[in-house]
N, C-alpha and C positions, 0 to 999 in steps of 0.2 A: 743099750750099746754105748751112749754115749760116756754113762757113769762109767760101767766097766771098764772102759777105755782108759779111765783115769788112773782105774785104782790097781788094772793091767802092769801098764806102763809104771809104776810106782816101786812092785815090787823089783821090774826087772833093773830099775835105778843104779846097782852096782854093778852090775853086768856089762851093761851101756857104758859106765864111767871107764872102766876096763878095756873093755872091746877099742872105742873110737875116743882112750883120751881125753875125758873133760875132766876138770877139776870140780873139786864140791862145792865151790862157786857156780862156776859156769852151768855143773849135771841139772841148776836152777830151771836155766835156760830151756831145757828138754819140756819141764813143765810149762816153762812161761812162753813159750814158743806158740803152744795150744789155745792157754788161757787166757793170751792177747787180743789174737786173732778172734778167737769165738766170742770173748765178751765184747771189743769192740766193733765186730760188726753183727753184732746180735740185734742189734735193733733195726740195722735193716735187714737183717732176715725178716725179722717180725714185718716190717711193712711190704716188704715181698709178698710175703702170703698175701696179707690184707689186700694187694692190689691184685696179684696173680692166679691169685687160686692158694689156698694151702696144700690142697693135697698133693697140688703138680710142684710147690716148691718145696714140701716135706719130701718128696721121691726126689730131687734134683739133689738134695742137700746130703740124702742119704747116699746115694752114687757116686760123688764127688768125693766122700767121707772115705767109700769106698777106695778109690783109685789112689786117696794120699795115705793110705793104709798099708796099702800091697808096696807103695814106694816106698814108706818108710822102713819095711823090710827087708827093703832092698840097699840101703844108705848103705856106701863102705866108707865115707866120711863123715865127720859131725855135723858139717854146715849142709850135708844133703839128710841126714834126720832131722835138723832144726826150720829146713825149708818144707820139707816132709810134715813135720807139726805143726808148720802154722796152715799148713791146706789141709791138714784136717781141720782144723779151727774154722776156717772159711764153710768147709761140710757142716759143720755141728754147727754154727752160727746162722745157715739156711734151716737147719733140720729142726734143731729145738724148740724155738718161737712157736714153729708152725703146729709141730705136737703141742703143746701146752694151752696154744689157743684153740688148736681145735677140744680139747677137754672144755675148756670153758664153754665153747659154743654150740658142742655136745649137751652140755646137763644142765639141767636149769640148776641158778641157785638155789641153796638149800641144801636141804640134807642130800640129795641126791649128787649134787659137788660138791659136799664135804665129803660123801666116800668115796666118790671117783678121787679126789686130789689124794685123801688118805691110801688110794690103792697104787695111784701114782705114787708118793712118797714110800712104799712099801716095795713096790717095782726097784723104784733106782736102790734104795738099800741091796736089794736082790742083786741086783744088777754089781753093786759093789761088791757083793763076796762071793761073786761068783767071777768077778774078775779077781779078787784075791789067790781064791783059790786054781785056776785055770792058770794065775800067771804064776803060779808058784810050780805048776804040773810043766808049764812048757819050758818056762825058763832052766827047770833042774833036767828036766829027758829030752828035750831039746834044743831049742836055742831060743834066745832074749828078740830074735827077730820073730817070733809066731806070734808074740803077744800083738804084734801090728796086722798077720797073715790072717791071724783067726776071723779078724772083722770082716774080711773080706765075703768067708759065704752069711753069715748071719746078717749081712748091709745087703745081700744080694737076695736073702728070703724077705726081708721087710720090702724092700724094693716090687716083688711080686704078689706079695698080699696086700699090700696098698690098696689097687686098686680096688681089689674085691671087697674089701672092707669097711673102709673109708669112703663118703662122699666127698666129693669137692663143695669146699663152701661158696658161698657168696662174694663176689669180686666188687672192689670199691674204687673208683678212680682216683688216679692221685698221681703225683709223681717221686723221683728216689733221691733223696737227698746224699748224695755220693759226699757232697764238700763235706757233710758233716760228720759221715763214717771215715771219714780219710783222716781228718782232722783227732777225731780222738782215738781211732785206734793210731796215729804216730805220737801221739800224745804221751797215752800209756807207754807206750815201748821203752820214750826217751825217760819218763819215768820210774819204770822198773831197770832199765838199764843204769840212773843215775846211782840207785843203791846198791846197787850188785858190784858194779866198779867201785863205789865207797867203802866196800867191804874188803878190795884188796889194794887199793891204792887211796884210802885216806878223803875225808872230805873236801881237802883242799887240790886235790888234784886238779887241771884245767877242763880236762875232761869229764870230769865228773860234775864240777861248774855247768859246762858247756851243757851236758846232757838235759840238768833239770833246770837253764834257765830256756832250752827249746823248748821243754816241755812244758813250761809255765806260758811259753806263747801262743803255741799250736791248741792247748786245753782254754785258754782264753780266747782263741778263733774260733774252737767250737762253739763255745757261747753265745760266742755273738753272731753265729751262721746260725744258732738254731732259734733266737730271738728273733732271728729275721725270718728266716725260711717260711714260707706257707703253707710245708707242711715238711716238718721236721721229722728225724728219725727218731729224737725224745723229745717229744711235747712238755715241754716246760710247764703246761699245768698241773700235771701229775703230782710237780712238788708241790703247788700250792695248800690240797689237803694235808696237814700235819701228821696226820696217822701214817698215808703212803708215806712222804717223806721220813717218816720214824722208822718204818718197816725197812726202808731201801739202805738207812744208815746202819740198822739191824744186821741187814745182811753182810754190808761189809766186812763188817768188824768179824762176824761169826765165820764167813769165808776167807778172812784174812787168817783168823786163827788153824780153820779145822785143816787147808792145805799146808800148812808148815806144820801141824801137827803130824802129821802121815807122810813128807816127805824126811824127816829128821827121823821120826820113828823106825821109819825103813833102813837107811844108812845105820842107827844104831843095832834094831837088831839085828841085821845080817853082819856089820863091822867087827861092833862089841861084844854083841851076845853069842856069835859067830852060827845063826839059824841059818839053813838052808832055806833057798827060795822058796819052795813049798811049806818048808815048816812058816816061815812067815807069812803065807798067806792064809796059812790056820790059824797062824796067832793073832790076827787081825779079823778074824770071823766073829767074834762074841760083838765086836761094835757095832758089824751092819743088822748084827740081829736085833740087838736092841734098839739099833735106831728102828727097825721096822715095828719092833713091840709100843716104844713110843710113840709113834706115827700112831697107831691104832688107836692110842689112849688116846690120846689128843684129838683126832677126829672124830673119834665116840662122846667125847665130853664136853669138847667143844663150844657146841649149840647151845649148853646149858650155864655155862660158867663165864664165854667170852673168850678172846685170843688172847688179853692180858694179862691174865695168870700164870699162862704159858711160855710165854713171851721171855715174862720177868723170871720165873722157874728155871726154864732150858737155859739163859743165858747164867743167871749163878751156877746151876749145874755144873757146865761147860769151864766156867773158870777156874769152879773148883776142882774138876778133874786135870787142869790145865796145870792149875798149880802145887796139885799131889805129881804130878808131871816134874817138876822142877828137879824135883829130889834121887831124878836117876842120876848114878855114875856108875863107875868103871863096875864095880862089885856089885850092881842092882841085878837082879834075877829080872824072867818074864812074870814068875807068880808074886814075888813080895813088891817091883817097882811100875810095871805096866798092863796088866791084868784088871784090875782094881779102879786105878785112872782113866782107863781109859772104857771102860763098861759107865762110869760116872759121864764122862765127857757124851760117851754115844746116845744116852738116855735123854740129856738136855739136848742133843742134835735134834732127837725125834720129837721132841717135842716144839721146838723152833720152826720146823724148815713146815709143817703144817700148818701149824700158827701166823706165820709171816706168807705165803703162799694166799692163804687164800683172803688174809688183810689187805693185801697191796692189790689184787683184783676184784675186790668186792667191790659193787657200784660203776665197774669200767663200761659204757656202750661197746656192744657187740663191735661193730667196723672199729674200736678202740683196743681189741683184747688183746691181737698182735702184738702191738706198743707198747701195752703195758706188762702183757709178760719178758717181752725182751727188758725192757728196760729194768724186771727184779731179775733174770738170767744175768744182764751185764753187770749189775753189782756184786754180783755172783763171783762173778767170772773176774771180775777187775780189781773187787776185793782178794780174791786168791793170789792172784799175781802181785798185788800190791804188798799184802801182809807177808807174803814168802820173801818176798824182794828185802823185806824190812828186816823180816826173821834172819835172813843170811844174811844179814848186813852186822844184825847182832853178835851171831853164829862167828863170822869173821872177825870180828873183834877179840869176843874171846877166848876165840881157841886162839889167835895171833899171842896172847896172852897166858896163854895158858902154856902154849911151845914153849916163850921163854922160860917158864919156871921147870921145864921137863928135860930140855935139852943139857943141862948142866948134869942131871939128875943121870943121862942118859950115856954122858960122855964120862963119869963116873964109875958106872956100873957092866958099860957095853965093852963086849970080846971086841978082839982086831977085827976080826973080819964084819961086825955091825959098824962099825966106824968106816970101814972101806964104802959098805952099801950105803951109808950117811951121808957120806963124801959125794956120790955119786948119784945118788937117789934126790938129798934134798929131804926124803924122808923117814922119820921117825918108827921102826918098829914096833908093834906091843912088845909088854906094856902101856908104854909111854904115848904111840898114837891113841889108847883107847882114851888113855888119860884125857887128851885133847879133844878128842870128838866128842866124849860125855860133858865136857865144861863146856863146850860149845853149844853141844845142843841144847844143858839145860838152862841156861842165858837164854836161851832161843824162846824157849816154853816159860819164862818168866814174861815179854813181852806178847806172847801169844794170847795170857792168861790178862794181863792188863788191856786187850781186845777183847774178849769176852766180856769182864766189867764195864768196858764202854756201851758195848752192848744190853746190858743190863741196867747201868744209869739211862741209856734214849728209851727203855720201855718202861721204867720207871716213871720219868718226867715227859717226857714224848706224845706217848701214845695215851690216846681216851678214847674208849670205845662208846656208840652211841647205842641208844636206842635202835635206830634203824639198822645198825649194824647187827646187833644179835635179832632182831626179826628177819634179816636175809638171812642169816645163817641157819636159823629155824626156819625157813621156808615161805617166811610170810613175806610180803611188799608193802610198803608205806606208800598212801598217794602221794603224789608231786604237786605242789601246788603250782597254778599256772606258769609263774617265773622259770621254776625248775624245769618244767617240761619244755619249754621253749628252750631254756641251755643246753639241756641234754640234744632236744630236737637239733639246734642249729648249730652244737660247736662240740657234740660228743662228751660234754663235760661228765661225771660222775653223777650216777642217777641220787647216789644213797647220801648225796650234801642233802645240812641239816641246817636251821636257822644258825643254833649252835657252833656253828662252821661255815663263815660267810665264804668263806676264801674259797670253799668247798664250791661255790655253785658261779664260780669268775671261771671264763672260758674263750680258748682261741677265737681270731677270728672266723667268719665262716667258712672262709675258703682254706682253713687247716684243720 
């Protein structure tokens, strides 16, 4: 529910801009509204569960998901859909954690959660083209507000199967570190807000100043609330193994690219290419299937080969689909400019989001799995909002740049009566707008495509996988020698530190 919800919402993106008025700056917002809110308080969701119960705050989370669903269908302003998207984010940031840990805490490691995670990554694909396609059906026969109403009864069947299905796990004491969820999701905001305003008013604006030097304070007060805190909503040891910390920069980068890949894609074909909402959520179906096909590869081979082949694979994949990406404009077709790219791009997704998944919770203690899957959701999440922010920051540049060279072109060649709607509009008809939105976006997918390679250099030089690593993955356990067992016992550290990796077996105090 949660994927679909994404890739829902994505298609209806021109519709929305239309209906209540946003600019292709701002229509950002609609996305960044969600993936603010979910990825910064994702990890306390994740400690919710651990403390509460998961199954009781997986059904709170999905309820709540529910009720900013139905509002947001109901929005006849922009700032009551943008208030509307961030309480869905507040839902998916209870809800998510708590699924994912409870997978963890379901299946032992091994092969037995490498096909669960593989079935999960094969789900959310699922999940994504069937919101493609669903939003392409509601938004064309009937309106861009169902893609929010649909959620409503399928949040209200999970909600009733819950119980019967699901146990409640195990509750762990502890308390909620609020300073620290408050601190970085305002962090984020004033961060993605500072790029988004640099995109139409320049980096020297005041406000654009103002934005990211709060947010340099507020992300610096996190740090230093969660250095202290006794028991933090990210446990700052996490970073200390280099593998997690590789995996969590991994994600970044690959979430920073894959949502600006799919929101520009959508404004172009529907803009440029001029597809109906339906037609584009078929044109967008070959991705999630492949991503699902890879997903399979990846967790069937996995065990034998290690996540580092995979790792370093998906993420060149991904760039190079990013960067065959580049090459659209006005005159690209779907078969000769985005068909081809984007089957490339989805193959390295599916092969990534397995690979990295079950790297960054390998070795987590149980009462730890909460935390640690929030904290690869938030990167998730924060990387999407961040790389988007960056993308339309690009985006706005160059189509700023590209107007000038069209508008001459446009005042040349346009009847009277284009010159009156000019006059009065502010904008550009086709030709001439498509002109603008394909140099914009393919600037956009040039930096999308230099995220990918980053991602590729951190698995590259980053990541080393051990020993002990492909024996959990194969199903086996290495013993702990006394020390370890005592870390794990008193501070939850990672079971699977290795001599290898001293930093691996350094661990909170007891009482975090």
């Amino acid at each position: 529910m949660v994927v679909l919800d994404i890739t829902i919402v994505n298609i209806a993106l021109p519709h929305i801009q239309t209906a209540l008025g946003f600019s292709t700056e701002n229509l950002s917002w609609v996305i960044n509204a969600y993936t603010l809110t979910f990825g910064g308080l994702l990890l306390l969701g994740g400690r919710l569960g651990d403390i509460l119960g998961r199954r009781r705050v997986f059904m709170s989370g999905v309820l709540l998901f529910v009720l900013a669903s139905l509002l947001g269908g109901l929005a006849q302003e922009s700032w009551q859909l943008l208030a509307a998207r961030s309480l869905q984010g507040v839902g998916g940031a209870i809800a998510s954690p708590t699924a994912l840990a409870l997978i963890t805490t379901t299946f032992r490691e091994g092969p037995e959660r490498n096909r669960a995670f593989g079935v999960f990554s094969a789900v959310s694909a699922g999940g994504g083209a069937i919101g493609l396609i669903t939003g392409g059906v509601l938004v064309e026969w009937l309106d861009w507000r169902w893609v929010f109403f649909v959620n409503v009864p399928i949040g209200i069947l999970i909600a009733l199967a819950t119980p019967r299905y699901i146990r409640e796990s195990e509750r762990h004491p502890g308390h909620f570190d609020i300073a620290g969820a408050l601190t970085a999701t305002a962090g984020m905001v004033l961060l993605v807000y500072g790029f988004i305003r640099a995109s139409k008013d320049g980096w020297s604006d005041s406000l654009t100043l103002g934005a990211f030097g709060a947010a340099i304070v507020l992300l610096t007060l996190f740090l230093a609330t969660e250095s202290r805190s006794r028991q933090p909503i990210t446990p700052l040891w996490m970073f200390r193994d280099r593998n997690r910390a590789g995996v969590y920069g991994m994600m970044l980068c690959l979430a920073g690219a894959i949502f600006g890949m799919f929101f520009f894609l959508t404004l172009f074909v529907q803009n440029v290419l001029g597809f109906s909402p339906l037609r584009t959520g078929l044109a967008f179906l070959p991705i999630s299937g492949i991503i699902a096909v890879a997903a399979g590869f990846a967790s069937q081979f996995l065990p034998r080969f290690g996540p580092k082949p995979f790792m370093v694979a998906g993420a060149l994949l991904a760039a190079t689909g990013l960067g065959w990406l580049t090459m659209t404009d006005s005159d690209s077709t779907y078969a000769s400019g985005i068909l081809g790219p984007t089957l490339v791009l989805g193959f390295g997704m599916g092969l990534q989001f397995v690979s990295l998944t079950l790297m960054a919770l390998s070795g987590v203690a149980t009462k730890d799995s909460g935390a640690a899957s929030g904290v690869l959701n938030t990167t998730q999440q924060v990387g999407g909002s961040l790389g988007l922010s960056i993308l339309v920051t690009v985006y706005g540049t160059a189509s700023r740049n590209e107007a000038t060279d069209q508008i001459p072109k446009f005042l040349a060649q346009a009847t009277p009566a284009q010159r009156i709607q000019f006059r009065r509009t502010g904008q550009l008809p086709p030709p001439w707008s498509d002109q603008i939105l394909a140099s914009g976006v393919s600037s956009a997918f040039i930096a999308a495509a230099a995220f990918a390679v980053c991602g590729a250099l951190i698995a590259l030089v980053v990541i080393q996988v051990r020993a002990s690593d492909l024996e959990r993955l194969q199903g086996g356990a290495m013993p702990l020698a006394p020390a370890e067992e005592g870390a794990t016992d008193a501070g939850g550290a990672p079971s699977g530190a290795s001599p290898s990796n001293p930093a691996a077996h350094e661990r909170p105090p007891p009482d975090g």
